[in-house]
C-alpha positions as CSV (number, residue, x, y, z in Angstrom):
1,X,8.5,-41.3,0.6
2,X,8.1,-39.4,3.6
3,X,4.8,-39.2,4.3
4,X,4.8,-35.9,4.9
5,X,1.2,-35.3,2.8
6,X,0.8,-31.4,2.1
7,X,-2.8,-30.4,0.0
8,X,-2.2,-27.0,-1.4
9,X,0.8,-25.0,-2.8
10,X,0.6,-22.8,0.0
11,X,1.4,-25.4,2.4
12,X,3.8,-26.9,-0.3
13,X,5.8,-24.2,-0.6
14,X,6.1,-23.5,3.5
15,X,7.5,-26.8,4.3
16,X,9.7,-27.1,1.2
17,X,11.0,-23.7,1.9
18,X,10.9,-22.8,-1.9
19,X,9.0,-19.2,-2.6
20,X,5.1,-20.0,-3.8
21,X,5.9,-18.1,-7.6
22,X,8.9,-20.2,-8.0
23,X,6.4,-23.3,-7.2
24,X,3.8,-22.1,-9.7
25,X,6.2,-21.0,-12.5
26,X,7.0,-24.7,-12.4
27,X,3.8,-26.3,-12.5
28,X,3.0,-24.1,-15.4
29,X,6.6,-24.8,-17.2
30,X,9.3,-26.9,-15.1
31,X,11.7,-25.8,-17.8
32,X,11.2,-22.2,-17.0
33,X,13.2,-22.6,-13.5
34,X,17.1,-22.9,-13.5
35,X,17.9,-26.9,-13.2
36,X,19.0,-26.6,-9.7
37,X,15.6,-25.0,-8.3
38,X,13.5,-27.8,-10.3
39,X,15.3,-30.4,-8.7
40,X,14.7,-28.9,-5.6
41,X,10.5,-29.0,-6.3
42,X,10.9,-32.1,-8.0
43,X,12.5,-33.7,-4.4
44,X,10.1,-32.0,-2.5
45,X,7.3,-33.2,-4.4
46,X,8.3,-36.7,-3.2
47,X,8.9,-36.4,0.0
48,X,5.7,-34.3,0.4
49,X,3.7,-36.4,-1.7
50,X,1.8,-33.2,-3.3
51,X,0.1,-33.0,-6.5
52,X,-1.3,-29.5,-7.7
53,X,-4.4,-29.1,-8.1
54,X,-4.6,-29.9,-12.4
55,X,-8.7,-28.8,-12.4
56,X,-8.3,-25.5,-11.2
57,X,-4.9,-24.6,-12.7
58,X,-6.9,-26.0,-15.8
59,X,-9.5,-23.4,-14.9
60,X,-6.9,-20.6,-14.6
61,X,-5.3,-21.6,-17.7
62,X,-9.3,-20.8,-19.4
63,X,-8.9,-17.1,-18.6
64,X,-5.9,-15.4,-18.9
65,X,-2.1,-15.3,-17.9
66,X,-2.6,-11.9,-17.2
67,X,-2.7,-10.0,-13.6
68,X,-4.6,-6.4,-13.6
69,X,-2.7,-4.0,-11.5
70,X,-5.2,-1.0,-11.0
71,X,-3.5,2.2,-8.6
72,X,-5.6,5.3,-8.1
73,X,-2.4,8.2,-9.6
74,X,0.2,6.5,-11.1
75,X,2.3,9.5,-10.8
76,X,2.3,9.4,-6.9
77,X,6.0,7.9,-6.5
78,X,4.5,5.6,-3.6
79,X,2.1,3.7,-6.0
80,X,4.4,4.0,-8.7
81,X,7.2,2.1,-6.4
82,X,4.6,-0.7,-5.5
83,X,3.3,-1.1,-8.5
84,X,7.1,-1.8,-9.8
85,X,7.4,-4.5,-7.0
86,X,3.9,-6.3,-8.0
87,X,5.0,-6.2,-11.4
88,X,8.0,-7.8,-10.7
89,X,6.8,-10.8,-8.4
90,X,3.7,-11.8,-11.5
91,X,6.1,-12.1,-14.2
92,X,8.1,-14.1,-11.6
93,X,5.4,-16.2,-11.2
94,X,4.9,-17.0,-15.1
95,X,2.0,-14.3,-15.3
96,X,1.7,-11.2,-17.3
97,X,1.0,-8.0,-15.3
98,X,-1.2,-5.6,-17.2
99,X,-1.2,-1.3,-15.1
100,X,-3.6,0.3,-14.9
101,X,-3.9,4.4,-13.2
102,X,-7.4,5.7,-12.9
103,X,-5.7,9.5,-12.4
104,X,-7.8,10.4,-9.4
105,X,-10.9,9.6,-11.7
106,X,-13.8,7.5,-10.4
107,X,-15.3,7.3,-14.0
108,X,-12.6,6.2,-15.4
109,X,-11.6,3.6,-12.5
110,X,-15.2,1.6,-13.2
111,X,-14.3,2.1,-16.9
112,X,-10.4,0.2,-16.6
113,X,-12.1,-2.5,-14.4
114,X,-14.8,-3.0,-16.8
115,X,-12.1,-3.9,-19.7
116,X,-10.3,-6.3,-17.3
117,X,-13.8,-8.1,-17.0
118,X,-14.0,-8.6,-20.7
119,X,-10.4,-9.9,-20.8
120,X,-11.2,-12.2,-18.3
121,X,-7.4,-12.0,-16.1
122,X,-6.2,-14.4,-13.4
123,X,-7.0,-11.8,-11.2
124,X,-6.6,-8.5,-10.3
125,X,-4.8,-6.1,-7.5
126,X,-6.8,-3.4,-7.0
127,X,-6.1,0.1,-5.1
128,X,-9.4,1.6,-5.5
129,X,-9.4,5.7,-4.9
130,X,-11.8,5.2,-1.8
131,X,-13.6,7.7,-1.0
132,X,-15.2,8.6,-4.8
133,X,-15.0,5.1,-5.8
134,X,-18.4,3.5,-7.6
135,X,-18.5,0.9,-4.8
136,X,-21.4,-0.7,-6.3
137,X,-19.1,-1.1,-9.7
138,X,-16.1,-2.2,-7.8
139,X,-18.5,-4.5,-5.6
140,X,-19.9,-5.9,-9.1
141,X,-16.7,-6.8,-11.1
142,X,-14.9,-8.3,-7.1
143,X,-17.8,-11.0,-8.0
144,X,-16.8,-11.9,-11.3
145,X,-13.0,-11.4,-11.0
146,X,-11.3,-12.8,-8.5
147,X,-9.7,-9.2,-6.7
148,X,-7.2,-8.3,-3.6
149,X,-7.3,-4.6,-2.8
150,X,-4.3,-2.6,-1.2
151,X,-3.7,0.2,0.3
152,X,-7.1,1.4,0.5
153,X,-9.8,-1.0,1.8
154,X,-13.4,-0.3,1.4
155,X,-14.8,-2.7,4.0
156,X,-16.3,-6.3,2.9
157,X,-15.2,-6.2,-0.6
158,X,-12.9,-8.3,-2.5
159,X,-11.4,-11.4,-1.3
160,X,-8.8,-9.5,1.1
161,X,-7.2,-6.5,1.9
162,X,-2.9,-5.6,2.7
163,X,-2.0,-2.7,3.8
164,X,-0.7,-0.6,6.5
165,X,-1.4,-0.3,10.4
166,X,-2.1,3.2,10.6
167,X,-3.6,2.6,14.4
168,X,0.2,1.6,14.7
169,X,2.3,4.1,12.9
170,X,0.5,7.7,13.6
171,X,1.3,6.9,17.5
172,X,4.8,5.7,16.6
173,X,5.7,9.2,14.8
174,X,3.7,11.2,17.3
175,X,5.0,10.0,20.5
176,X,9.0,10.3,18.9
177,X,7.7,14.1,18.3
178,X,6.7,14.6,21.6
179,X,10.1,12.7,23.2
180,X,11.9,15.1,20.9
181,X,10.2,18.5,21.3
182,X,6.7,19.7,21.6
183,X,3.3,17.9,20.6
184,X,2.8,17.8,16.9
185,X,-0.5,19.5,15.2
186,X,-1.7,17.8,12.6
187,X,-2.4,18.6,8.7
188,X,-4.3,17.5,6.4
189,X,-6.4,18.2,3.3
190,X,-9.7,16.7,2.8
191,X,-9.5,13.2,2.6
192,X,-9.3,11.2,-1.0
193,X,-9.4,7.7,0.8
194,X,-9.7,5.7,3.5
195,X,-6.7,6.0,5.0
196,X,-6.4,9.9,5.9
197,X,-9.6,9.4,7.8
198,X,-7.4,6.2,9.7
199,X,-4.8,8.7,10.2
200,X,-6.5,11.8,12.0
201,X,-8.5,9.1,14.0
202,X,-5.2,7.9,15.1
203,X,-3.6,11.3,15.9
204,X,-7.1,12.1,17.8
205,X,-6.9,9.0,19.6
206,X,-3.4,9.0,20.6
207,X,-3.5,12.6,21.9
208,X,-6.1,12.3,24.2
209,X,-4.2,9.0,25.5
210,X,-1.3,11.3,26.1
211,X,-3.6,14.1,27.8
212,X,-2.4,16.2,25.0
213,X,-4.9,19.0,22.8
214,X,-5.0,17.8,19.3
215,X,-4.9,20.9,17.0
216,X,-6.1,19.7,13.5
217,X,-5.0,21.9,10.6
218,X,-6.9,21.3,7.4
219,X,-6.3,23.4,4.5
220,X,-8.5,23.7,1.1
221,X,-7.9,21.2,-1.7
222,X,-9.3,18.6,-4.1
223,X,-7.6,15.9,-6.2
224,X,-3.8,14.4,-6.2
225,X,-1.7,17.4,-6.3
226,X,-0.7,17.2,-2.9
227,X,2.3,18.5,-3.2
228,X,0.7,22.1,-4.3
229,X,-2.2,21.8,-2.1
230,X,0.4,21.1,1.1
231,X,2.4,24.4,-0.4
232,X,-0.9,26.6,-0.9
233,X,-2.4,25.8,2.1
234,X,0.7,25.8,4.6
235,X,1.6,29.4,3.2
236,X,-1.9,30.4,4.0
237,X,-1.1,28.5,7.7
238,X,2.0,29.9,8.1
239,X,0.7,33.5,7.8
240,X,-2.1,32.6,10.0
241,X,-0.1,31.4,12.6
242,X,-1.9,28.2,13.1
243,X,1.1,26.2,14.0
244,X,1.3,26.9,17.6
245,X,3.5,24.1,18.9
246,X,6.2,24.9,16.1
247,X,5.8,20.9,15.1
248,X,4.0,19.5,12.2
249,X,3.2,16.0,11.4
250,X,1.6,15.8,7.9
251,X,-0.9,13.2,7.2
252,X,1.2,12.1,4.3
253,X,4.5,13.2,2.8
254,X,3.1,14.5,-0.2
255,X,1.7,17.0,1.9
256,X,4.7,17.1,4.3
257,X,6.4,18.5,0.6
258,X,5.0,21.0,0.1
259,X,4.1,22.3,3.9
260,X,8.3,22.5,3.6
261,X,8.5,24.6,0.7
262,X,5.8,26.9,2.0
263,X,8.2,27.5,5.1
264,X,11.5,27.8,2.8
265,X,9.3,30.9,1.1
266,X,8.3,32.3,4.3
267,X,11.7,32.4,5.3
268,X,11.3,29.7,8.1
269,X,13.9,27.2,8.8
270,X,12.7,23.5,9.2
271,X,14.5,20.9,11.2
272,X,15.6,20.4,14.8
273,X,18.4,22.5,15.3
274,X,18.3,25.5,17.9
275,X,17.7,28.0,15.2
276,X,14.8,26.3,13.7
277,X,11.4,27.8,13.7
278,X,9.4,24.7,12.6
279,X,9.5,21.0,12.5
280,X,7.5,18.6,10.1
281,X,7.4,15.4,9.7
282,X,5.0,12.7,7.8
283,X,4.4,9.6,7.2
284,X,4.8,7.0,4.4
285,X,8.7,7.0,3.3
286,X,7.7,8.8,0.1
287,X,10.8,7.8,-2.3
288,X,11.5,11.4,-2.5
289,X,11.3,11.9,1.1
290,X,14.9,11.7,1.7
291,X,15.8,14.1,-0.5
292,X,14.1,16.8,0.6
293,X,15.8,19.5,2.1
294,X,16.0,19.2,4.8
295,X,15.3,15.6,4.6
296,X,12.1,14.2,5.9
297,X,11.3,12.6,8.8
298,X,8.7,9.9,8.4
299,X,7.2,6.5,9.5
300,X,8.0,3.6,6.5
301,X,5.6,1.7,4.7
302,X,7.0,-1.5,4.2
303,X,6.6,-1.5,0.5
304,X,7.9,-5.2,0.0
305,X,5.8,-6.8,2.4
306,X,2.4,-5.0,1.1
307,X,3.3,-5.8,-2.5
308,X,5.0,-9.5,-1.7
309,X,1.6,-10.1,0.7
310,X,-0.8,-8.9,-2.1
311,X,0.6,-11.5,-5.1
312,X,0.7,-14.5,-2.9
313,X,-2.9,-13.7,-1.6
314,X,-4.2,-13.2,-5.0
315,X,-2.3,-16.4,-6.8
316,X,-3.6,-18.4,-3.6
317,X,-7.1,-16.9,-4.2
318,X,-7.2,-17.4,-8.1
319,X,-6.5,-21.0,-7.9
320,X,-9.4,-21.6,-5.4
321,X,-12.1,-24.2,-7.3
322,X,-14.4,-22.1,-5.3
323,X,-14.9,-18.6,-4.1
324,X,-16.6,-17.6,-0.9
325,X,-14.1,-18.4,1.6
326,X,-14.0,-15.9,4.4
327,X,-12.8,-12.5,4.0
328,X,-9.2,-11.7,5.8
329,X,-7.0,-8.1,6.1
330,X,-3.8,-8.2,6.9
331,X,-1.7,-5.0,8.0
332,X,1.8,-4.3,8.3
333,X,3.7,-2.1,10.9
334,X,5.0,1.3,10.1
335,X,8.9,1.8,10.8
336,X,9.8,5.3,12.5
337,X,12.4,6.7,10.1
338,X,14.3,9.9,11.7
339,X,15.5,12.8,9.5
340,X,16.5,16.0,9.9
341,X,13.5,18.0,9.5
342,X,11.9,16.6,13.2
């Protein structure tokens, strides 16, 4: 015996150095771990002296096994990419993931969460759409179901937030641009959620600390179809001549897409060579993005932390006897990632 008490599996699985789904697929079935990881726990559990919790995992056991994963457009490759990586860590964990896409539909996002209420799941991981949520719905079912959001927070509800720093990451990409030629306008349709607003603010802000003129370009467009709306609205640009500075950044690569393909019809070549008439770069490390042509320069979400982050906050959160504890965010740093087309 060590003496070494610990009181929750958070804490158990930091000092034992033993991942916290590992630690709960155990307590829920020891013989679901490979022999050499259960004698691991089972060691640690001595020298620690922890005991789980057996009321609330009782509790948990009451509702389901099953994890909600709700994403606002499951065809967008970024949500489809961390939706894959939540999916993976749950049925790590023993649990049974259950996705859900509202397709860019606020009716039919407070319809999918009102099902999960009546299945009553462990929890759920909620990307809401933001701006045309039902807050009051969403805001309703985060007091009856214990919820993390990601990727787009709406402010005081659910029992955290884990997403990106975009204070952090629009200055990243936009001082490179200006290191590496001139000062970037920036476009942008009108905003679906939370974070596009984060993202001009940022730009906004971080010119003016440069003593630079911002040049905002928005363009016309409603929904998901970024890619088309960057393509309609950048040819539409691109005849107007409203990129003065010859550099783009694009509020998302989505956008960044199709602002490319509008130059490639208007006969305008994108990247940084001498004989290059336009750069454009964007931001979140679309999985597509590097296979544009030319490939695109961006700043990285980091998709494994955001996903990794958002199951251990929720499995810590639905074991809880109690809810009410304080609500926490917790953002992650963009990565610059340098292509050829800025």
């Amino acid at each position: 015996m060590g003496g070494e008490k610990v009181k929750t599996m958070e804490e158990f699985a930091s000092v034992s150095g033993i991942s916290r789904p590992t630690i709960s697929k155990y307590f829920h079935d020891p013989s679901s771990v490979r022999s050499s990881t259960r004698a691991r726990i089972e060691k640690a559990l001595e020298r620690y002296e922890y005991r789980p919790n057996i009321y609330a995992m009782n509790q948990n056991r009451r509702l389901t096994k099953n994890i909600g994963i709700v994403v606002p457009y499951l065809a967008d490759p970024f949500f489809a990419e961390i939706a894959r990586n939540i999916e993976r860590r749950c049925i790590e964990a023993g649990f049974s993931p259950v996705l859900f896409s509202a397709h860019g539909d606020p009716t039919l996002e407070r319809d999918i969460l009102e099902n999960l209420r009546a299945q009553k799941p462990a929890g759920v991981l909620l990307a809401p759409l933001g701006k045309t949520s039902d807050r009051a719905a969403i805001e309703r079912f985060c007091e009856n179901v214990p919820t993390v959001l990601f990727d787009s927070n709406m402010d005081g509800v659910g029992e955290a937030f884990i997403g990106s720093d975009n204070m952090q990451s629009i200055p990243l990409i936009i001082e490179y641009l200006c290191r590496t030629g001139t000062p970037p306008s920036f476009f942008e349709m009108p905003p679906v959620n939370p974070n596009a607003n984060k993202r001009r603010t940022a730009y906004l802000t971080t010119m003016e600390r440069m003593g630079l003129a911002p040049d905002v370009v928005r363009v016309e467009g409603e929904g998901w179809q970024f890619e088309e709306i960057g393509y309609e609205g950048g040819l539409k640009a691109i005849e107007a001549g409203r990129f003065a500075s010859g550099t783009v950044l694009c509020s998302n690569d989505r956008l960044a897409i199709g602002l490319i393909a509008a130059a490639y019809a208007k006969g305008l070549k994108v990247g940084r060579g001498p004989d290059c008439a336009l750069r454009v770069a964007g931001h979140d490390d679309h999985p597509f993005s590097r296979f544009t042509c030319p490939s695109l320069t961006t700043v990285a979400q980091d998709y494994d932390a955001i996903s990794n982050r958002s199951v251990e906050t929720l499995f810590t959160v639905a074991e809880r006897q109690e809810r009410g504890a304080a609500r926490f965010e917790t953002l992650f740093e963009g990565k610059l990632i340098m292509r050829e087309s800025a």
